[in-house]
SERO-4910 file (N, C-alpha, C, O; in steps of 0.05 Angstrom, whole numbers):
BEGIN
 pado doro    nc1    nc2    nc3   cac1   cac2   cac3    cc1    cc2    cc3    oc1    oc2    oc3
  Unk    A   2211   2202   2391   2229   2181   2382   2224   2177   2352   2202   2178   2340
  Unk    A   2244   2173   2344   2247   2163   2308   2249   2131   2307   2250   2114   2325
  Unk    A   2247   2129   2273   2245   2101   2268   2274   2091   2267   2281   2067   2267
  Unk    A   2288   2111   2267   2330   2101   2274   2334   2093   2303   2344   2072   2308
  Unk    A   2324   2112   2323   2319   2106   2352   2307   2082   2364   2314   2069   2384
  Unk    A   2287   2080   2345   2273   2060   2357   2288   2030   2344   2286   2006   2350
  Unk    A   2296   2038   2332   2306   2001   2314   2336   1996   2337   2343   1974   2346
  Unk    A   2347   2023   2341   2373   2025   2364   2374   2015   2380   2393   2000   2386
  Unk    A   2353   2020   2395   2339   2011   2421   2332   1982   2429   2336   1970   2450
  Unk    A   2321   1974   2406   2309   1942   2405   2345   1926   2400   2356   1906   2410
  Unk    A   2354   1941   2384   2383   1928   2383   2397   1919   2405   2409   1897   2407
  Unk    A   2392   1941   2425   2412   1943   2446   2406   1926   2467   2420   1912   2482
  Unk    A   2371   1931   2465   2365   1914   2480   2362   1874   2475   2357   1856   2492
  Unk    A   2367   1872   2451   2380   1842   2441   2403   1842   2426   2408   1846   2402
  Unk    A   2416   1837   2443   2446   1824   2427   2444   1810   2409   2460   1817   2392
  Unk    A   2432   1795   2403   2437   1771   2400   2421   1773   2367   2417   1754   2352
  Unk    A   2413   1805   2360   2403   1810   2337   2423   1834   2314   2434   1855   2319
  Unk    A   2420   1823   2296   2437   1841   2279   2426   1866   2273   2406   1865   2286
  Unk    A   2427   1892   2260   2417   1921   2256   2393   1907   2233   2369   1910   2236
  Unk    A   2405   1890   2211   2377   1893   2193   2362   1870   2198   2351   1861   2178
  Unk    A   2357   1854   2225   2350   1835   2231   2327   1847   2242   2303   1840   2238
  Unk    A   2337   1868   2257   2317   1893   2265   2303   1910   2257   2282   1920   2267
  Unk    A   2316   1914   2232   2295   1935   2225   2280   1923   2207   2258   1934   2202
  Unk    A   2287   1895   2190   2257   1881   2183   2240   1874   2206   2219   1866   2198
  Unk    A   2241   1873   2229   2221   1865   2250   2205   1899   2247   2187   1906   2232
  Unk    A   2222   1917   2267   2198   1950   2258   2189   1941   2244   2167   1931   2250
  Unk    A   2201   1936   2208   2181   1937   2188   2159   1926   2185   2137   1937   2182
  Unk    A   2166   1893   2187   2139   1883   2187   2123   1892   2205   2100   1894   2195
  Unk    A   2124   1902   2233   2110   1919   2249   2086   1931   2240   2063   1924   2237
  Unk    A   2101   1954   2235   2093   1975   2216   2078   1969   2195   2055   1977   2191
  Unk    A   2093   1952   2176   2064   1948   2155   2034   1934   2157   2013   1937   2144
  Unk    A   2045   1914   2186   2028   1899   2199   2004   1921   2201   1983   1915   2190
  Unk    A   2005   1945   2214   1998   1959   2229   1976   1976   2199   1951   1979   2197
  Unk    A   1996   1982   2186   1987   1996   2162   1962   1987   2142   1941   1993   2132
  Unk    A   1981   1969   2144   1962   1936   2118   1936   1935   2137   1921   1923   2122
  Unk    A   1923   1941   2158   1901   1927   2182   1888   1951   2184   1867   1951   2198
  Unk    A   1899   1977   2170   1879   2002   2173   1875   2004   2154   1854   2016   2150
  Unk    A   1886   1998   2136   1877   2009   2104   1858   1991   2095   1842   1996   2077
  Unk    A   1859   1963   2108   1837   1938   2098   1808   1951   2117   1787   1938   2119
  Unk    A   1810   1971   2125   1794   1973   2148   1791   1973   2178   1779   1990   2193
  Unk    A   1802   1955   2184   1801   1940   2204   1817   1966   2236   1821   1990   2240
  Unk    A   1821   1943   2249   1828   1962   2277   1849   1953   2295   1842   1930   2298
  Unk    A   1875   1955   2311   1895   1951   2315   1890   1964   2346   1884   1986   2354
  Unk    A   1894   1936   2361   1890   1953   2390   1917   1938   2391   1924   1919   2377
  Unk    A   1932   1952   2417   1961   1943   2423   1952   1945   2465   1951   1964   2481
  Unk    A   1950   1923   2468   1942   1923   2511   1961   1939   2517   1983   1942   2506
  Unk    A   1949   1956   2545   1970   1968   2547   1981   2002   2529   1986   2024   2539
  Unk    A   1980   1996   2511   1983   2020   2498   1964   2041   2484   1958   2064   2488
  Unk    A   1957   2024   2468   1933   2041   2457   1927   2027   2439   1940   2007   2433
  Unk    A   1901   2039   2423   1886   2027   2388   1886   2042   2372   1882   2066   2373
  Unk    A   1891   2025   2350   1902   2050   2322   1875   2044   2308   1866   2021   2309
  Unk    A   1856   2073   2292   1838   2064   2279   1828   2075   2260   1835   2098   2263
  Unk    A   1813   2074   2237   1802   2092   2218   1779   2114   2221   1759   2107   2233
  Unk    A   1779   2143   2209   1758   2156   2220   1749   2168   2188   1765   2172   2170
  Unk    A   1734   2170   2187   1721   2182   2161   1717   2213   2164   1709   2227   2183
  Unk    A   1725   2219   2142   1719   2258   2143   1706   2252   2121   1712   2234   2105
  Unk    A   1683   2270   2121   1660   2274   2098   1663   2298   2079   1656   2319   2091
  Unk    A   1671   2302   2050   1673   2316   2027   1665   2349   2042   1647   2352   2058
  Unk    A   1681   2368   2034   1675   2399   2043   1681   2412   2018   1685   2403   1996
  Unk    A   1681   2447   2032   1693   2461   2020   1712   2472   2029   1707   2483   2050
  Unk    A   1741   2474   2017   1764   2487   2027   1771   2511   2011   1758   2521   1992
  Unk    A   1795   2520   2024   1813   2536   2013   1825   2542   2007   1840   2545   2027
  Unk    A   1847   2556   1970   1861   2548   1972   1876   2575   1985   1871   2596   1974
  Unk    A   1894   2575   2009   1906   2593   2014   1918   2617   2021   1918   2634   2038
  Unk    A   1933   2607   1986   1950   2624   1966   1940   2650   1948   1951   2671   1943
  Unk    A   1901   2634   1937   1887   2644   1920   1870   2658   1933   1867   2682   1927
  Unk    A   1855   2644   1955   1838   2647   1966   1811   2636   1946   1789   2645   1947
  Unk    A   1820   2616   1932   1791   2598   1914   1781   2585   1930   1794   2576   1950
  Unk    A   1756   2581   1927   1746   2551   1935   1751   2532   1924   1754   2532   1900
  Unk    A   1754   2505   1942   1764   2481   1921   1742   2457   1944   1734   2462   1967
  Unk    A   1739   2434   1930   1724   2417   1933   1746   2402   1961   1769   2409   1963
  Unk    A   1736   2385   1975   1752   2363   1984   1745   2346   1983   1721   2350   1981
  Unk    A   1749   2323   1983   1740   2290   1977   1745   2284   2002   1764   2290   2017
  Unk    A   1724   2269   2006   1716   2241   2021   1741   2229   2032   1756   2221   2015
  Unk    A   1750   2227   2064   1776   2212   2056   1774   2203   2087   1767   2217   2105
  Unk    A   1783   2168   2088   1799   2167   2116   1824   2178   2130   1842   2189   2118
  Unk    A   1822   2173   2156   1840   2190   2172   1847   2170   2180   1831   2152   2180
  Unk    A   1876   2163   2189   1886   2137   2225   1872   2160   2246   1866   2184   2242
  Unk    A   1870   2146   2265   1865   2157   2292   1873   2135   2307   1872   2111   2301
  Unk    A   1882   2149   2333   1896   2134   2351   1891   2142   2377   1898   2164   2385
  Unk    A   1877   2120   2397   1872   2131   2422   1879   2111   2436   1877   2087   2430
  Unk    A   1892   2128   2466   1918   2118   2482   1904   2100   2503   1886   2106   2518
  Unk    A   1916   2077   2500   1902   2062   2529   1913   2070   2558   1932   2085   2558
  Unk    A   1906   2064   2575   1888   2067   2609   1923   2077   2616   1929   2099   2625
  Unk    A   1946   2052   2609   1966   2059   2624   1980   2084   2609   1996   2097   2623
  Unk    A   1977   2089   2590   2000   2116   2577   1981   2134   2583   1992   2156   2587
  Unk    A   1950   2135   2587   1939   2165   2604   1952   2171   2639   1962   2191   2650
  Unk    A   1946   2148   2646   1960   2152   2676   1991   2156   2680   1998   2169   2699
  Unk    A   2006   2147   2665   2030   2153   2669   2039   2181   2655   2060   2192   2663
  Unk    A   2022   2195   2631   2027   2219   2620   2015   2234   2648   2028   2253   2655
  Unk    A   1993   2228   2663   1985   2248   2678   1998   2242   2714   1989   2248   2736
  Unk    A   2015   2231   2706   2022   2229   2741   2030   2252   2757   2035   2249   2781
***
C-alpha cells in the first residue's frame, strides 16, 4: 500500500472528511512517528507493531564502481518489529 491508498481508504471510510482533511491527519501521523525516532525515542503502535532506532557502527565499504575503499560513518537505522497480531495473522 501507498501513501495515495492509504489517505483513499481513510476517506472512504469517513465521509464525513474531506481529501486534504486527510491527508493532514497521515501527515501529522507520519511526522508524529518521524519527529519520536529522530529525538530518539520509540513508537510502539498495540496491536501492530514498534518503530525503533538501531545504531550501525563506522566500517569499511565499497565503492562498487571503483572498487576503492571508502570509510562509513556512524549512523542510525528505523527498525521496526511487528507485534503478536500481524505475526499470527501473516502466518495463519
Amino acid at each position: 500500500m501507498i501513501r495515495s491508498e492509504l489517505v483513499k481508504l481513510v476517506e472512504d471510510e469517513n465521509p464525513g472528511l474531506k481529501n486534504d482533511e486527510v491527508e493532514k491527519i497521515v501527515d501529522v501521523f507520519f511526522n508524529q512517528i518521524t519527529q519520536k525516532l529522530a529525538d530518539g525515542g520509540r513508537v510502539e503502535l498495540r496491536g501492530f507493531g514498534a518503530f525503533s532506532t538501531r545504531q550501525r557502527e563506522a566500517r569499511k565499504g565499497r565503492n562498487p564502481r571503483t572498487g576503492e575503499s571508502v570509510d562509513v560513518p556512524a549512523k542510525s537505522v528505523p527498525h521496526f518489529k511487528p507485534g503478536k497480531e500481524i505475526r499470527e495473522k501473516l502466518n495463519d
